[in-house]
C-alpha positions in Angstrom: -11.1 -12.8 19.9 -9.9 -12.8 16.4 -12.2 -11.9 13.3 -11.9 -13.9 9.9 -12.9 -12.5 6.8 -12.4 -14.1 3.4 -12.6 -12.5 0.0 -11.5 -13.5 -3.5 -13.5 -16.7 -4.0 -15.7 -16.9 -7.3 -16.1 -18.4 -10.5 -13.7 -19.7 -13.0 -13.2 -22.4 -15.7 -10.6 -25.6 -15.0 -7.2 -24.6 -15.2 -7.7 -21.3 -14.3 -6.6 -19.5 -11.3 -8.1 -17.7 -8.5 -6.0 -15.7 -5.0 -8.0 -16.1 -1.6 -7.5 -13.5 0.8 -8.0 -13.6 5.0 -8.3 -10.6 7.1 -7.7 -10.6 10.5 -8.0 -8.2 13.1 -8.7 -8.6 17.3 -5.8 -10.0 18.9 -2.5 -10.3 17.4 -2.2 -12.2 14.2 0.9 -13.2 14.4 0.7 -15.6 17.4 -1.4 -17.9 15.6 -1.1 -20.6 13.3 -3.7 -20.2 10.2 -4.9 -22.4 8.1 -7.6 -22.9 4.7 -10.2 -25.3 4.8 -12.7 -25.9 2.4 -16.7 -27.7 2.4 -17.6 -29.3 -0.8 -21.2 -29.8 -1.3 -22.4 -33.0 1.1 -18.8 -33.4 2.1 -17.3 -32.9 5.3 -15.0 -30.0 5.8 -11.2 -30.9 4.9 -8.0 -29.3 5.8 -6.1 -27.7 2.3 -3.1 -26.1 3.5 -1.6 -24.5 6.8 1.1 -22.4 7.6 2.7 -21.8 11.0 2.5 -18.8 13.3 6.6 -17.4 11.6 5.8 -19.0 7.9 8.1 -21.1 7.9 6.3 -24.9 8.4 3.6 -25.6 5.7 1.4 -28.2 4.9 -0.8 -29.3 2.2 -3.2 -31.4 1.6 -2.2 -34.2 -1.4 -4.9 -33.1 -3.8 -3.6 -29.5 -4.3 0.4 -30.1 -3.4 2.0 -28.6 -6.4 -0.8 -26.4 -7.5 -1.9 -24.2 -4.4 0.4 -22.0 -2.6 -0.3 -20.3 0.9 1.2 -17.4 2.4 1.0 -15.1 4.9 2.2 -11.3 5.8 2.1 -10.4 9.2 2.4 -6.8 8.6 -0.6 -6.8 6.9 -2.6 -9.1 9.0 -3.7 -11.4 6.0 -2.6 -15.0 4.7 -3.5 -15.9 1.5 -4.1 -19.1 -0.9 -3.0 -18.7 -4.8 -5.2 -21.5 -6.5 -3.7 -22.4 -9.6 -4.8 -24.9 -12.3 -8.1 -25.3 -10.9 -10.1 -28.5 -11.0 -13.9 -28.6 -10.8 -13.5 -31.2 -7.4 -11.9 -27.9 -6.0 -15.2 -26.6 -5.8 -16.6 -25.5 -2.4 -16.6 -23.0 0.6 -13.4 -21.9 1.6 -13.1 -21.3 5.2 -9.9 -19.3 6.9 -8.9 -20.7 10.6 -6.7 -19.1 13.2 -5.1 -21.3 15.8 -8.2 -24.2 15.5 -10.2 -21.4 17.6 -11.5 -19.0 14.8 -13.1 -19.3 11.9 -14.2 -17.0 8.9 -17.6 -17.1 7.2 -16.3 -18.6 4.0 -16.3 -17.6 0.6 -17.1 -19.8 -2.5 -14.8 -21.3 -4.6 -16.9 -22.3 -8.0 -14.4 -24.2 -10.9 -16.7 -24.9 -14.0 -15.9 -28.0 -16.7 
């Protein structure tokens, strides 16, 4: 079993910038790939980035290539997901996964006009 929890979500105006944070603990963090998802409101759920198990295969979604970074420290048991120039359609629940198995409870992601 491996626990998700999110933090760093919130609210902020377009263009600004906000860092997402995902603790792990349970079984070893390090042996899975992780990824971030996020739910906009009446959407379906949609993949934004991913990073493999070592860090060093990662993927993006086309809406926030360029702009959204993720990252991961094994040490620390965390990956994270630097948002910059935020765009109000980057509104949502952001959801951490580990290895397609395990998934956070989210944390919202509100960008104002």
């Amino acid at each position: 079993q491996v626990q998700l929890v999110e933090s760093g979500g919130g609210l902020v105006q377009a263009g600004g910038s906000l860092r997402l944070s995902c603790a792990a603990s349970g079984r070893t963090f390090s042996i899975y790939a992780m990824g971030w998802f996020r739910q906009a409101p009446g959407k379906e759920r949609e993949v934004v980035a991913a990073i493999a198990r070592s860090g060093g295969n990662i993927a993006y979604a086309d809406s926030v290539k360029g702009r959204f970074t993720i990252s991961r420290d094994n040490a620390k048991n965390t990956v994270y997901l630097q948002m910059n120039s935020l765009k109000p359609e980057d509104t949502g629940v952001y959801y951490c996964n580990a290895g397609m198995n395990y998934w956070g409870k989210g944390t919202l992601v509100t960008v104002s006009s």
